[in-house]
C-alpha positions as CSV (number, residue, x, y, z in Angstrom):
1,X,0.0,0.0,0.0
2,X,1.5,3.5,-0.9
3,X,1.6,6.3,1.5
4,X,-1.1,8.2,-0.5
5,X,-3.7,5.0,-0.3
6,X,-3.7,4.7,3.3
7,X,-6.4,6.9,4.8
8,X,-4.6,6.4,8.3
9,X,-1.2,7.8,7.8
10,X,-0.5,11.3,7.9
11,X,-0.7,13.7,5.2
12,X,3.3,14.3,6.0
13,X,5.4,13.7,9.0
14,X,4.3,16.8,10.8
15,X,0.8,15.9,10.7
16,X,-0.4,18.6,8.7
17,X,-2.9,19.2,6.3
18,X,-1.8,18.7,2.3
19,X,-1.7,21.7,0.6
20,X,-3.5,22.4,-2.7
21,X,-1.8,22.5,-6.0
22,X,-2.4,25.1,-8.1
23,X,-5.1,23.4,-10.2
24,X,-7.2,23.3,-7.2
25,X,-6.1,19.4,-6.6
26,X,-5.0,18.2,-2.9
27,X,-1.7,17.1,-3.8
28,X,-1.4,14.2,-1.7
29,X,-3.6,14.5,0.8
30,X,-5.2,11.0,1.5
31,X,-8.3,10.0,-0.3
32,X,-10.8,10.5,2.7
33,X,-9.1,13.9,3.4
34,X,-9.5,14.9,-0.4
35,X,-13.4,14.0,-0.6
36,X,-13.7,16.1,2.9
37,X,-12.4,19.0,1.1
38,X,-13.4,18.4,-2.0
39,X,-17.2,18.4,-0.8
40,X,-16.7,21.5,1.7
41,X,-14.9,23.8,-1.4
42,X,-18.4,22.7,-3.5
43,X,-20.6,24.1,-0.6
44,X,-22.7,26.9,-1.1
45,X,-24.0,29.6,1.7
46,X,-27.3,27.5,2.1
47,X,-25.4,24.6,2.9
48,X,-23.7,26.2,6.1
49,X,-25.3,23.4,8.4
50,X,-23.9,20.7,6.3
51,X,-20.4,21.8,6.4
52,X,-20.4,22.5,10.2
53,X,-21.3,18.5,10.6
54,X,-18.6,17.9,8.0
55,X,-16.3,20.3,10.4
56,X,-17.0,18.5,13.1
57,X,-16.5,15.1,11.7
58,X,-13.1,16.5,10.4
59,X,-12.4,17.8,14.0
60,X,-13.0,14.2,15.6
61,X,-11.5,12.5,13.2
62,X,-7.8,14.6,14.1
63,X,-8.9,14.0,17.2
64,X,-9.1,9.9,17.3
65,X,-6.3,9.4,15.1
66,X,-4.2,12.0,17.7
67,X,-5.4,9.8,21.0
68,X,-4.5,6.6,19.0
69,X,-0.9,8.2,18.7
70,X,-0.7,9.3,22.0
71,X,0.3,5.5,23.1
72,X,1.5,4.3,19.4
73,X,5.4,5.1,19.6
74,X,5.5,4.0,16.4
75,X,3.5,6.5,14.9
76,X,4.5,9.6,13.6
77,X,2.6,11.8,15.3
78,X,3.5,10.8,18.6
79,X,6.0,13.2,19.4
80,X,4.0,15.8,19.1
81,X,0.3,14.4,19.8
82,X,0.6,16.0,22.9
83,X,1.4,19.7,21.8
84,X,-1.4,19.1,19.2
85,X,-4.4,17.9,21.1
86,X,-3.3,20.7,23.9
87,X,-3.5,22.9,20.9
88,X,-7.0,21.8,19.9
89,X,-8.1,22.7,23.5
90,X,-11.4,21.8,24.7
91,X,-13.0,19.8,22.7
92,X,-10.5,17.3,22.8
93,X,-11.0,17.1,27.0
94,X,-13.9,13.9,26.1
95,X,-11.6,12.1,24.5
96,X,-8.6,12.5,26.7
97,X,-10.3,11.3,29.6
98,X,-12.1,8.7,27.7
99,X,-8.0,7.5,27.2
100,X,-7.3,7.2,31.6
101,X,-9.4,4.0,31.5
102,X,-7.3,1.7,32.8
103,X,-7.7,-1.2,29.9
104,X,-5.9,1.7,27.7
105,X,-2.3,1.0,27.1
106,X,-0.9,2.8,30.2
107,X,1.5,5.3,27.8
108,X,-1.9,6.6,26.3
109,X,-3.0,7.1,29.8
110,X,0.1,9.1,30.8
111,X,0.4,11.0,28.1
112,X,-3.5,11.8,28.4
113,X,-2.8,13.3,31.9
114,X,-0.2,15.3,30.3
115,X,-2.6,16.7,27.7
116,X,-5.5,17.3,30.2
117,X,-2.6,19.1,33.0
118,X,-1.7,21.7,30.0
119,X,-5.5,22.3,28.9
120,X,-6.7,23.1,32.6
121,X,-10.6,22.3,32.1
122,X,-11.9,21.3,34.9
123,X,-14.1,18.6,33.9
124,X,-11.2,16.7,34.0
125,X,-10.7,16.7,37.9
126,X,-12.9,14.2,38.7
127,X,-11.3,11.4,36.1
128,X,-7.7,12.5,37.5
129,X,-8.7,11.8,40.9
130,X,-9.8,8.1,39.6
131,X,-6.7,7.8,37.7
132,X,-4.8,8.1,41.0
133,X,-5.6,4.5,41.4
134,X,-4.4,3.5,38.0
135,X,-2.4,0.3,38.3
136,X,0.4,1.9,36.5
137,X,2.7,4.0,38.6
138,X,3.6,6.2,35.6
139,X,-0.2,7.1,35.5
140,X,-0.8,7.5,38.5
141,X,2.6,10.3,38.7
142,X,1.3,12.1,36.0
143,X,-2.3,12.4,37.7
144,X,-0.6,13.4,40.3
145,X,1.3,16.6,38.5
146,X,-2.2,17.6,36.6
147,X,-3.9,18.0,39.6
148,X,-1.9,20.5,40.4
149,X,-3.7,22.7,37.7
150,X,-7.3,21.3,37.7
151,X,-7.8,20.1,41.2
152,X,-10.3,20.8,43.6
153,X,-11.3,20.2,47.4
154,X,-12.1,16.0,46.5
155,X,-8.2,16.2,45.1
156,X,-6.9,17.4,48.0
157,X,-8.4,14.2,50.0
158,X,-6.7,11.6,47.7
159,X,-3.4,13.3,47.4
160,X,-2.7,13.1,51.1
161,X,-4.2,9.2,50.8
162,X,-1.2,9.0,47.8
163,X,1.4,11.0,49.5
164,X,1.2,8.6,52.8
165,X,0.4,5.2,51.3
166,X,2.1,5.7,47.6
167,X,5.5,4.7,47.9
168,X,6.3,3.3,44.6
169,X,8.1,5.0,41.9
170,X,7.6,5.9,37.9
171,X,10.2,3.9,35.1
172,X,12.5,6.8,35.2
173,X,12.9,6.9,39.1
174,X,10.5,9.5,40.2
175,X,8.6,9.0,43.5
176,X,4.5,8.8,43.4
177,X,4.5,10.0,47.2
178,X,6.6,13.0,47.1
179,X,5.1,14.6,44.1
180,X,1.9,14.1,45.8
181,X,3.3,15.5,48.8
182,X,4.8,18.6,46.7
183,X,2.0,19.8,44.8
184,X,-0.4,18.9,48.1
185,X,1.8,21.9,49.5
186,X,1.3,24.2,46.3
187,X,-2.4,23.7,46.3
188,X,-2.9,24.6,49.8
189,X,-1.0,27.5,49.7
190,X,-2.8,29.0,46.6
191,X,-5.9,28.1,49.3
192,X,-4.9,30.1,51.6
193,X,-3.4,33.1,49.4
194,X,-7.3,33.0,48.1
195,X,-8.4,32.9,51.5
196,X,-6.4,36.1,52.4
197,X,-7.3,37.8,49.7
198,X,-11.1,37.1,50.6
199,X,-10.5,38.0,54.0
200,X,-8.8,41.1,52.9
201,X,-11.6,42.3,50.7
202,X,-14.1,41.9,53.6
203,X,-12.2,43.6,55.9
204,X,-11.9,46.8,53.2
205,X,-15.6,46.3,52.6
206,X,-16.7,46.7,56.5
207,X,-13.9,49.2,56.6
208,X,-15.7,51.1,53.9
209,X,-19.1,50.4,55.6
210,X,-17.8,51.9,58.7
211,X,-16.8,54.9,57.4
212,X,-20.1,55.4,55.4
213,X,-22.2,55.0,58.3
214,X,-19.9,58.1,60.3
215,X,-20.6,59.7,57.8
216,X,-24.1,59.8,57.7
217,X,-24.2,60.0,61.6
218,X,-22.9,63.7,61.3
219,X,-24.8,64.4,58.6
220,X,-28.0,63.4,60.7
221,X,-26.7,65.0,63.8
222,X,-25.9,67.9,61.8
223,X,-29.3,68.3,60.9
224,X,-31.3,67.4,63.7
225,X,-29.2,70.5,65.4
226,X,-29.9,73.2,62.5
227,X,-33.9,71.6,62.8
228,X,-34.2,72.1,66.8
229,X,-32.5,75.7,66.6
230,X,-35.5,77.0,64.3
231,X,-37.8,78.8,65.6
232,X,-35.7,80.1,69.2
233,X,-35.7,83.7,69.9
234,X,-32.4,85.0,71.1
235,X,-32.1,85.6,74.9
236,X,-30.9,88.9,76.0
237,X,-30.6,90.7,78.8
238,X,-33.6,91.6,80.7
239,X,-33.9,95.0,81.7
240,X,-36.3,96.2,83.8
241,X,-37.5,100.0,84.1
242,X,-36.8,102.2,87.3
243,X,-39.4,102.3,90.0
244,X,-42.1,105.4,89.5
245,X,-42.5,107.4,92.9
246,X,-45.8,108.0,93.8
247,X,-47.6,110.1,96.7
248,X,-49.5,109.1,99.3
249,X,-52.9,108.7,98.1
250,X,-55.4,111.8,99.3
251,X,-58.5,111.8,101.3
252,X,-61.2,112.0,98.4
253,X,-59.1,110.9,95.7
254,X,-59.8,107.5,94.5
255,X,-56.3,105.6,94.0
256,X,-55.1,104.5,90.4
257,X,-55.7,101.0,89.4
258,X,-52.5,98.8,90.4
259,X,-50.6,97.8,87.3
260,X,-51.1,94.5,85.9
261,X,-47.9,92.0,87.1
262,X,-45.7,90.6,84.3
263,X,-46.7,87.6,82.3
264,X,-50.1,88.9,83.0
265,X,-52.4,88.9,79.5
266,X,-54.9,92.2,79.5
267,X,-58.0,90.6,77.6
268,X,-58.6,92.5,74.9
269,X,-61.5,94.9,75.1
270,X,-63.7,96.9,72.2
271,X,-61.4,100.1,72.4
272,X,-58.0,98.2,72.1
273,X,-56.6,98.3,69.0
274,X,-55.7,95.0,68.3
275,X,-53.1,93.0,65.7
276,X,-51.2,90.4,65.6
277,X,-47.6,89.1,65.0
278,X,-46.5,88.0,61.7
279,X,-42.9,86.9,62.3
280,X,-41.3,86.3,66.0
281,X,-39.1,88.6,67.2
282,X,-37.8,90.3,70.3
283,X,-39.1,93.0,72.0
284,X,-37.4,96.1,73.6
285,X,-37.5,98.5,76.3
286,X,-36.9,101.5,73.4
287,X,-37.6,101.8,70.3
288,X,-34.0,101.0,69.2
289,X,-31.9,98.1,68.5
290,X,-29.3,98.7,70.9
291,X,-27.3,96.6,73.5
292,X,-29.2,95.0,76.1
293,X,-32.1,96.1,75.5
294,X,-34.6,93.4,74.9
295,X,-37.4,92.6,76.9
296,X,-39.1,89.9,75.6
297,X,-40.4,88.3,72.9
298,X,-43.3,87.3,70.5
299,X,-44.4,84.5,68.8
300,X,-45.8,84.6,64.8
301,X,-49.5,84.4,65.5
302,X,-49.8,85.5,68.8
303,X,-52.6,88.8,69.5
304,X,-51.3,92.2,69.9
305,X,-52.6,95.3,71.7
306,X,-51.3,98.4,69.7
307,X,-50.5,101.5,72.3
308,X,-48.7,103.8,70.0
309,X,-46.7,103.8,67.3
310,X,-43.3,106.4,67.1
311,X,-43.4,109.2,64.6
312,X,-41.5,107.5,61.7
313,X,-43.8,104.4,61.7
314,X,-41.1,102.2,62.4
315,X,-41.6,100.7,65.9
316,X,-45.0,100.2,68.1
317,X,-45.3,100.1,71.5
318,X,-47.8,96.9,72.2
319,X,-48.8,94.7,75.1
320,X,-49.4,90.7,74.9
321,X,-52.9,89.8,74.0
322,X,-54.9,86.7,73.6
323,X,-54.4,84.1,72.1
324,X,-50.6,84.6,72.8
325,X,-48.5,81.4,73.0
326,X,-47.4,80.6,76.1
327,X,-43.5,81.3,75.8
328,X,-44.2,84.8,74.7
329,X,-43.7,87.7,77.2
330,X,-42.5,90.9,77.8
331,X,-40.7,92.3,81.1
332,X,-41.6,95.2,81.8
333,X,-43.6,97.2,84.9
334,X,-46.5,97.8,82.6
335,X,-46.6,94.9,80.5
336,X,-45.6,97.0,77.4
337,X,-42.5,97.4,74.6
338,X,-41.9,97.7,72.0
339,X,-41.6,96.4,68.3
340,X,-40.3,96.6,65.0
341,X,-43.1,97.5,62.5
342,X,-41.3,94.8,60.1
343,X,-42.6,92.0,62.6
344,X,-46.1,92.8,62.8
345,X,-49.7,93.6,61.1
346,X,-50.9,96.4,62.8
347,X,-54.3,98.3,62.7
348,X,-55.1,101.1,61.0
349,X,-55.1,105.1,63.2
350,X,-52.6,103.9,66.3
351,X,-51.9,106.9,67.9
352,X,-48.7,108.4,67.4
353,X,-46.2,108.5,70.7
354,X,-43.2,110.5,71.3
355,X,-40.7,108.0,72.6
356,X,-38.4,109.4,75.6
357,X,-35.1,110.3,74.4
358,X,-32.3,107.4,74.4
359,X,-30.1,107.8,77.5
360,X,-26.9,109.2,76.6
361,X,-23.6,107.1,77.5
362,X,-21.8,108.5,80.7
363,X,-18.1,109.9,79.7
């Protein structure tokens, strides 16, 4: 049989495909090889579906004939069956751990662990973990080395078993146990680097937490002290006026009515004039915003009696009248101050009132 009738061998020694001639021929590319392309150059666009089977049966077939070199010595593509299948990549994982069955040839089985260490897909962890009980010990060692890449938490459980009950060694001298025990220790400490860095990014993440929820503590508390503050009248200094000297009351002469005390609230009566506050504000002993000179204060709402009102319209003199609320007050012997015309509605014809003049500083 010549090389160009066999469908099995190669298309050269490398392995690789048979390049076209310049008539569009294969060359010598074997007969089955030549229909496949033949038929997938004579496709047309509608006939997508069909080529992607014929793909795919092209893909197994480099597949099969590269797992039946894997363990054929003799064949040319053994050397590099390997680096060809790891090449391929995942779809040739089935096959490769179809080949760890133990009635394989045991160099298929090797070399398969090889292939599946290099690839990395971790379906292939589970069929390692069997193949550490291959009857071969140079199956078992290369297992051993591919777990190293794709095992898990059940591989860690049968590499201590081989690394304390293995003590046999491959063909070319190499010791079952200790390479169990040697990539037992890489595998636990790639564990616990992962485990550090996951303790790590929780302890940033409640670190972060932390700081958020200061945050918003002063923010709240921020607030809640700007909220209570509105509202509050500032306190001054209470000043209260001078005693007036009166004579002994006559025989004949009825005696004035005693003033009403402080806090008291005059009901209002039909000849009062009568307003109320619009804003809450203080209220002074003159009709001037000087130093310690407030003598109470109002509350937005609260009912006004209207005394007299200063030349310029700008301040009233006014008593507390009802409804008033019940932190408004004004100091004062006769229950009266007085207050900015900004901070209240007054009624109309208050009669106008000549303010004493301001005390002048002593030298």
């Amino acid at each position: 049989m010549t090389r160009s009738d066999d469908p099995e061998k190669p298309d050269d020694v490398n392995g690789s495909p048979a390049e076209e001639t310049g008539d569009g021929s294969t060359g010598g590319a074997p007969p089955a090889m030549r229909s496949l392309m033949r038929a997938t150059r004579t496709l047309t666009p509608s006939d997508r579906r069909v080529s992607a089977h014929i793909a795919d049966a092209a893909l197994r077939q480099r597949i099969t004939l590269l797992i039946n070199a894997l363990g054929d010595p003799g064949h040319p593509l053994h050397a590099r069956a390997v680096d060809d299948l790891v090449a391929l990549g995942e779809p040739a994982v089935p096959a490769l751990i179809a080949a760890l069955r133990t009635h394989e040839p045991w160099l298929m089985a090797y070399r398969a662990t090889e292939a599946l260490g290099q690839i990395g897909d971790g379906r292939a962890a589970g069929p390692l973990v069997e193949a550490l009980r291959h009857p071969n010990s140079n199956v078992r060692w290369g297992a051993v080395r591919a777990l190293a890449t794709v095992g898990d938490a059940r591989a860690l459980l049968e590499l201590r078993r081989v690394a304390r009950t293995d003590r046999s060694k491959t063909s070319w001298g190499e010791s079952v146990g200790d390479t169990a025990r040697a990539v037992l220790d890489q595998m636990q400490s790639r564990t616990l680097l992962a485990r550090v860095a996951e303790l790590i990014k929780t302890a940033v993440a409640c670190v972060l937490m932390l700081v958020s929820l200061i945050f918003a503590w002063s923010v709240l508390t921020e607030l809640r002290n700007e909220l209570s503050q509105l509202g509050q009248v500032e306190p001054g200094t209470v000043i209260i006026a001078p005693p007036i000297r009166t004579t002994a009351p006559q025989a004949g002469i009825t005696p004035p009515t005693p003033l009403p005390p402080p806090h008291a609230v005059v009901p209002a009566v039909s000849s009062e004039l009568t307003g109320m506050a619009v804003t809450s504000g203080n209220v002074r002993a003159t009709p001037a915003r000087l130093p310690d000179n407030v003598i109470g204060s109002v509350m937005a709402g609260d009912t006004l009696i209207f005394l007299g009102v200063t030349p310029d319209g700008a301040w009233y003199r006014v008593r507390l009248g009802s409804p008033a609320a019940a932190s408004s007050q004004i100091r004062s012997v006769d229950g009266s101050g007085w207050i900015s015309a900004s901070l209240v509605s007054a009624p109309a014809r208050v009669p106008v009132e000549t303010p004493p003049p301001l005390p002048t500083p002593a030298p």
